[in-house]
C-alpha positions as a Markdown table, in Angstrom:
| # | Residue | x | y | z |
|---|---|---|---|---|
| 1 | Unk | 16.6 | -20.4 | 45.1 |
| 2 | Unk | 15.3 | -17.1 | 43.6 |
| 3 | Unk | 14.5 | -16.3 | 39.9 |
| 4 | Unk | 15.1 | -13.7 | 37.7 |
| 5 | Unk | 13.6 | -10.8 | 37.4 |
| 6 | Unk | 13.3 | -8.9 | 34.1 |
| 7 | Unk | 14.7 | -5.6 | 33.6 |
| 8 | Unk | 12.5 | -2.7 | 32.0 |
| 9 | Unk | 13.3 | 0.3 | 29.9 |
| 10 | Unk | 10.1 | 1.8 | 30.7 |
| 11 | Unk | 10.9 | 4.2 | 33.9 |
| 12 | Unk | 12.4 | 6.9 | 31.8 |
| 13 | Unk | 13.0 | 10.3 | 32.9 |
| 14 | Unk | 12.7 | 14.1 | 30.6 |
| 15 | Unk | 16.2 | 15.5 | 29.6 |
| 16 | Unk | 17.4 | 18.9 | 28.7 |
| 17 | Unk | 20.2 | 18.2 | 26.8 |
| 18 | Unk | 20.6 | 16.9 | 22.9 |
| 19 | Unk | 20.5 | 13.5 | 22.6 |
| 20 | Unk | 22.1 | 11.4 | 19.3 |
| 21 | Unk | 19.8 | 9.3 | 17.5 |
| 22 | Unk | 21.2 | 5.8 | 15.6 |
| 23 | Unk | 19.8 | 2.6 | 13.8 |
| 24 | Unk | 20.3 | 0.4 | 16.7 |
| 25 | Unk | 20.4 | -2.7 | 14.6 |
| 26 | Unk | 18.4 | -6.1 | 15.0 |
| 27 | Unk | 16.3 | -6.0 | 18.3 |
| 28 | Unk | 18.2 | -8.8 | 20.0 |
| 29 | Unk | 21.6 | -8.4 | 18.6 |
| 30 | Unk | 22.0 | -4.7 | 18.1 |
| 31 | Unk | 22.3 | -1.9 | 20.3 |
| 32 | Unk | 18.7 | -1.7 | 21.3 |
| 33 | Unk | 17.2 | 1.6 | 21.4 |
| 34 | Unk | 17.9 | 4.3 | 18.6 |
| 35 | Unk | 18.7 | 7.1 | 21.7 |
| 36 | Unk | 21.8 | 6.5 | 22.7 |
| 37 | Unk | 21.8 | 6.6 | 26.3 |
| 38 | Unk | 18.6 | 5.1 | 26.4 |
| 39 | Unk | 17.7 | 1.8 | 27.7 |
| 40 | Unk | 15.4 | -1.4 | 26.4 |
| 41 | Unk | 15.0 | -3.9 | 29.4 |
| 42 | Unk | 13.1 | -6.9 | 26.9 |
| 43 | Unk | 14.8 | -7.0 | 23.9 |
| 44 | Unk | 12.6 | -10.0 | 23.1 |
| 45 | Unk | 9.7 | -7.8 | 22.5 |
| 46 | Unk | 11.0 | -4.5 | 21.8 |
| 47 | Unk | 13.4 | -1.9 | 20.4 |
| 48 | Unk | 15.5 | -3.1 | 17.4 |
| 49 | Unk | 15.4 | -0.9 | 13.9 |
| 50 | Unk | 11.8 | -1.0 | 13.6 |
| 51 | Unk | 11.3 | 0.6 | 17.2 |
| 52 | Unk | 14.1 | 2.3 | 17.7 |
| 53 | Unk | 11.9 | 5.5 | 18.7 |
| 54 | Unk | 9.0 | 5.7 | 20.1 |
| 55 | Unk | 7.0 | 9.0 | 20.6 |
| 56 | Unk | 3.8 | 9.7 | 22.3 |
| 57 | Unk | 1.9 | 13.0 | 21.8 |
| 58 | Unk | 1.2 | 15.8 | 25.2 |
| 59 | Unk | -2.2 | 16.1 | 23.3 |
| 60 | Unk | -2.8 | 12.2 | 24.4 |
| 61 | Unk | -1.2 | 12.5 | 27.8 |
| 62 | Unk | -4.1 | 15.0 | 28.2 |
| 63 | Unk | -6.8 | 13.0 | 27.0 |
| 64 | Unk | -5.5 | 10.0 | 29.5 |
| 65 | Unk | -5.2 | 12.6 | 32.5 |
| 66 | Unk | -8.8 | 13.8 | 31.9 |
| 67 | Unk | -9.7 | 9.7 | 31.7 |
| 68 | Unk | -8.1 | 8.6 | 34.7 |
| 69 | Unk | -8.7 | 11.5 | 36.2 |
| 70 | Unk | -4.7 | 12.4 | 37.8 |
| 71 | Unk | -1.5 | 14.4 | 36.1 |
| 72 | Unk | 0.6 | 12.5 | 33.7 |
| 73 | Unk | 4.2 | 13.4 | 33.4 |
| 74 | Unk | 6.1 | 13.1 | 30.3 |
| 75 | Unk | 7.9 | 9.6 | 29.7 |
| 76 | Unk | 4.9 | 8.2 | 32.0 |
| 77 | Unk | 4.2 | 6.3 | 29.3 |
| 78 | Unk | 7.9 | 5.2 | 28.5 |
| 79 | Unk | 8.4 | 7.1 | 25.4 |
| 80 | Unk | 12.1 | 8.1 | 24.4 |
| 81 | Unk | 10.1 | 11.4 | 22.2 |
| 82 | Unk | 7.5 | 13.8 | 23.5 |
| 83 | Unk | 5.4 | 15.5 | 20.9 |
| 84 | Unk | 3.3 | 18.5 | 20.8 |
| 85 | Unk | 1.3 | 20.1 | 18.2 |
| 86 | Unk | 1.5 | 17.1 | 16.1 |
| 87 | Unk | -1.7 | 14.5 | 15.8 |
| 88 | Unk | -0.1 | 11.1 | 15.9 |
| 89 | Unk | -3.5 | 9.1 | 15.6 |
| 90 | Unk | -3.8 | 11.0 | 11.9 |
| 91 | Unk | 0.2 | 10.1 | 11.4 |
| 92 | Unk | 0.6 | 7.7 | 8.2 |
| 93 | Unk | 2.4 | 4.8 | 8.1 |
| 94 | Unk | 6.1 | 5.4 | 6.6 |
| 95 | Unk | 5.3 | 9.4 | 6.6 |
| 96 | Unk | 9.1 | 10.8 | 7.3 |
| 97 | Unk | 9.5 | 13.6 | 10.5 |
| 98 | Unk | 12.7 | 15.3 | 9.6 |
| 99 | Unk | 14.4 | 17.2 | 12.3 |
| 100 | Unk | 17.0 | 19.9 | 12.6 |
| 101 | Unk | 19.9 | 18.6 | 12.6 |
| 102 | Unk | 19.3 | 16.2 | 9.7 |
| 103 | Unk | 18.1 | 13.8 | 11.5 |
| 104 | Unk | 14.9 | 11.5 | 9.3 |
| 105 | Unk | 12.8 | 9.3 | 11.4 |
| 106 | Unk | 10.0 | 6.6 | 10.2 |
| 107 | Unk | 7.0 | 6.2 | 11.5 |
| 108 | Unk | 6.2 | 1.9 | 11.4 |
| 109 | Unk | 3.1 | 1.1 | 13.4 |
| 110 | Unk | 1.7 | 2.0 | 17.3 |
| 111 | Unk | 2.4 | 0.5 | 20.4 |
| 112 | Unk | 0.7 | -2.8 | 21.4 |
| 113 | Unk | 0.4 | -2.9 | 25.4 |
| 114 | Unk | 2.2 | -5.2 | 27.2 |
| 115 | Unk | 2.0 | -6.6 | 31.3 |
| 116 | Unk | 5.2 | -4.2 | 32.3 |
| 117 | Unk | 3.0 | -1.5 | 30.5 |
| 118 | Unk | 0.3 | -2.9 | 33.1 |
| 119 | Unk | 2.3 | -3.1 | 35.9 |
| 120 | Unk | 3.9 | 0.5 | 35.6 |
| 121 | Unk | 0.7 | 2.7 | 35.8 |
| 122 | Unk | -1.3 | 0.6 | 38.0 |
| 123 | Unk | -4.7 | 1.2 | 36.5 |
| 124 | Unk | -7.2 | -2.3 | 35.9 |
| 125 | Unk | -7.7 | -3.6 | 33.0 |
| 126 | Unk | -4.9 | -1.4 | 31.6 |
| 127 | Unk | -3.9 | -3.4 | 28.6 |
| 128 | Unk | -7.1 | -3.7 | 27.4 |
| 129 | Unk | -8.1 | 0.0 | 27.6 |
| 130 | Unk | -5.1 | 1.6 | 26.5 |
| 131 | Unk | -5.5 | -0.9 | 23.0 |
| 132 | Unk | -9.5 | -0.5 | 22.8 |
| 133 | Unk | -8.6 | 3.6 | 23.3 |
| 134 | Unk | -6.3 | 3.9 | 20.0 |
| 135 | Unk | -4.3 | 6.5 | 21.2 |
| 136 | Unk | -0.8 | 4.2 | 20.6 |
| 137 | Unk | 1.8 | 6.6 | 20.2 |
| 138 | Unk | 4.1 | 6.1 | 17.3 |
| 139 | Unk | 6.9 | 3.7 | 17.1 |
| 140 | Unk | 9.7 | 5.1 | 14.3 |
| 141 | Unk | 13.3 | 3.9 | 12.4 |
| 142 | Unk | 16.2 | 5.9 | 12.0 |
| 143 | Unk | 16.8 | 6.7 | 8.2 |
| 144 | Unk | 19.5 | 9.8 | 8.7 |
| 145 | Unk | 21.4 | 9.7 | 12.0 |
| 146 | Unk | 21.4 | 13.0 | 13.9 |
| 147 | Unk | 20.8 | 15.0 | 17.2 |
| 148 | Unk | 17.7 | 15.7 | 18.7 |
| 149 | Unk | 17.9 | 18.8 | 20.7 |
| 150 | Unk | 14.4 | 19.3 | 23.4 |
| 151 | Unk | 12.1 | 21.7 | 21.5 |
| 152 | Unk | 13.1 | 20.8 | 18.1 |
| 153 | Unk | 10.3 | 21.2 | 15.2 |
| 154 | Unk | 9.0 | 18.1 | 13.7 |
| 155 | Unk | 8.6 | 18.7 | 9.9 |
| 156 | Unk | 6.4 | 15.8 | 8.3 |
| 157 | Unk | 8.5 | 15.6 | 4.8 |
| 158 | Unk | 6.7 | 13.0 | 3.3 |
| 159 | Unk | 3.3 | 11.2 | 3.4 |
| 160 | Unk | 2.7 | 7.9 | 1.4 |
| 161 | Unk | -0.2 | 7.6 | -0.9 |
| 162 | Unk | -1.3 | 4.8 | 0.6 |
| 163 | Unk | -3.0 | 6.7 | 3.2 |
| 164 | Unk | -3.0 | 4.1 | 6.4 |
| 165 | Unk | -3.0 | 6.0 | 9.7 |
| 166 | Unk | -1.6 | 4.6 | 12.7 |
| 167 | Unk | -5.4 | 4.6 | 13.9 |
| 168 | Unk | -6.3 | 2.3 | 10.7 |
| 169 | Unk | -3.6 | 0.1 | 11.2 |
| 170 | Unk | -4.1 | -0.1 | 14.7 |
| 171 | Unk | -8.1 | -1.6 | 14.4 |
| 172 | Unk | -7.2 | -3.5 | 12.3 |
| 173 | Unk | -4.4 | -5.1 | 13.1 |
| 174 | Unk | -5.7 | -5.6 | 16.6 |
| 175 | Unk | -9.6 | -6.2 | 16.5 |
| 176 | Unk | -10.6 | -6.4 | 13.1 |
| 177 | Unk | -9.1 | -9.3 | 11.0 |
| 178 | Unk | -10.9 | -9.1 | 8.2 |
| 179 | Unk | -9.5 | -6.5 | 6.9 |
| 180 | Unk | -6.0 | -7.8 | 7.1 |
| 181 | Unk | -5.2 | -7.1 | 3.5 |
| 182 | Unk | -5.4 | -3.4 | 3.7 |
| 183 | Unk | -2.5 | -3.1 | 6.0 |
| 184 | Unk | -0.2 | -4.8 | 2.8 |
| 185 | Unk | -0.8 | -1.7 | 0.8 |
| 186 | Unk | 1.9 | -0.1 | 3.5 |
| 187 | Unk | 5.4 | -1.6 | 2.6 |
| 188 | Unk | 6.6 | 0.7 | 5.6 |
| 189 | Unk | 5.4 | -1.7 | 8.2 |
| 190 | Unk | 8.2 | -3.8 | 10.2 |
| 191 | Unk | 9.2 | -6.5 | 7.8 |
| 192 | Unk | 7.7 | -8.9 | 11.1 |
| 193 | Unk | 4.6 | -7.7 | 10.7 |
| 194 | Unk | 3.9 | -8.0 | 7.0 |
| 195 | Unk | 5.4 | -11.4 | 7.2 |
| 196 | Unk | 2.8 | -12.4 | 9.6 |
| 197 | Unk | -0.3 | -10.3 | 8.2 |
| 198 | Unk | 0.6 | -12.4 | 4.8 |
| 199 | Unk | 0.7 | -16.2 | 6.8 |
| 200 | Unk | -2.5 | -15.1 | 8.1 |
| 201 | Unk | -4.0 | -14.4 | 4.9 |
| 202 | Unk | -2.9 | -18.0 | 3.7 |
């Protein structure tokens, strides 16, 4: 008797057409990704509101094809948003990147490497390098529905005082617990997240 194999969202492929962009609702009762169109294999462990995009920078892909020393295409990394000319590891958690159609976009916290992550480009130790490297990518919610139409310009509308970068959040988040109570001066972080930064504090 065989088991099941998981799905994955990850293989994703450029497009040249506008896509429309939604809240897709509760990670495991919603409709998943924010790009409709789009598909999220583990729902256990990703998309819902909180992820419902996630972008990663051309300026990054670059750094990671100088490291590993071979061409990276866009979506390599499974991204639903390809950036350029915009410095995601400076990006604030909750800053706003409005689009031209209306649409409003989030920014809540980077991506944490997973096994399928692993599995996909092949490379040992993956997990482990990709998270000691910092270079996450940026997972956003939907605030304003809209179209995103390839080469739109990102416009950052609106940077909290707080201050927190994705790189900041990232550290500490991942490798540096003792500084756990910085990350609850962001209110923009997935409710989740807060929930369990604050029962690790107690």
């Amino acid at each position: 008797m065989g088991k099941d194999v998981p799905t994955t969202g990850i293989n994703k492929k450029p497009v040249s057409a506008p896509v429309q962009v939604r809240a897709p609702g509760p990670r495991r009762t919603g409709l998943h990704s924010g790009i409709v169109g789009d598909h999220i294999g583990d729902t256990r462990h990703h998309g819902g509101d909180d992820q419902a995009v996630y972008a990663y920078a051309t300026e990054d892909y670059a750094w990671w094809a100088a490291n590993l020393g071979r061409d990276l295409a866009p979506a390599t990394f499974g991204e639903n948003l390809t950036t350029s000319g915009l410095d995601l590891r400076d990006g604030v958690i909750g800053e706003q990147w409005q689009f031209g159609s209306g649409l409003l976009l989030q920014v809540t916290f980077g991506r944490i490497p997973c096994l399928t992550f692993q599995n996909r480009m092949a490379e040992p130790r993956w997990v482990k390098r990709f998270s000691q490297a910092n270079r996450t990518g940026a997972y956003l919610r939907v605030l304003t529905p809209g179209t995103l139409v390839p080469g739109d310009r990102i416009t950052v509308t609106d940077r909290p005082s707080h201050g927190l970068t994705l790189t900041e959040a990232y550290e500490i988040y991942m490798h540096d617990p003792t500084r756990l109570p910085r990350l609850l001066e962001a209110p923009e972080l997935p409710p989740a997240m807060l929930a369990e930064v604050t029962d690790r504090l107690t």
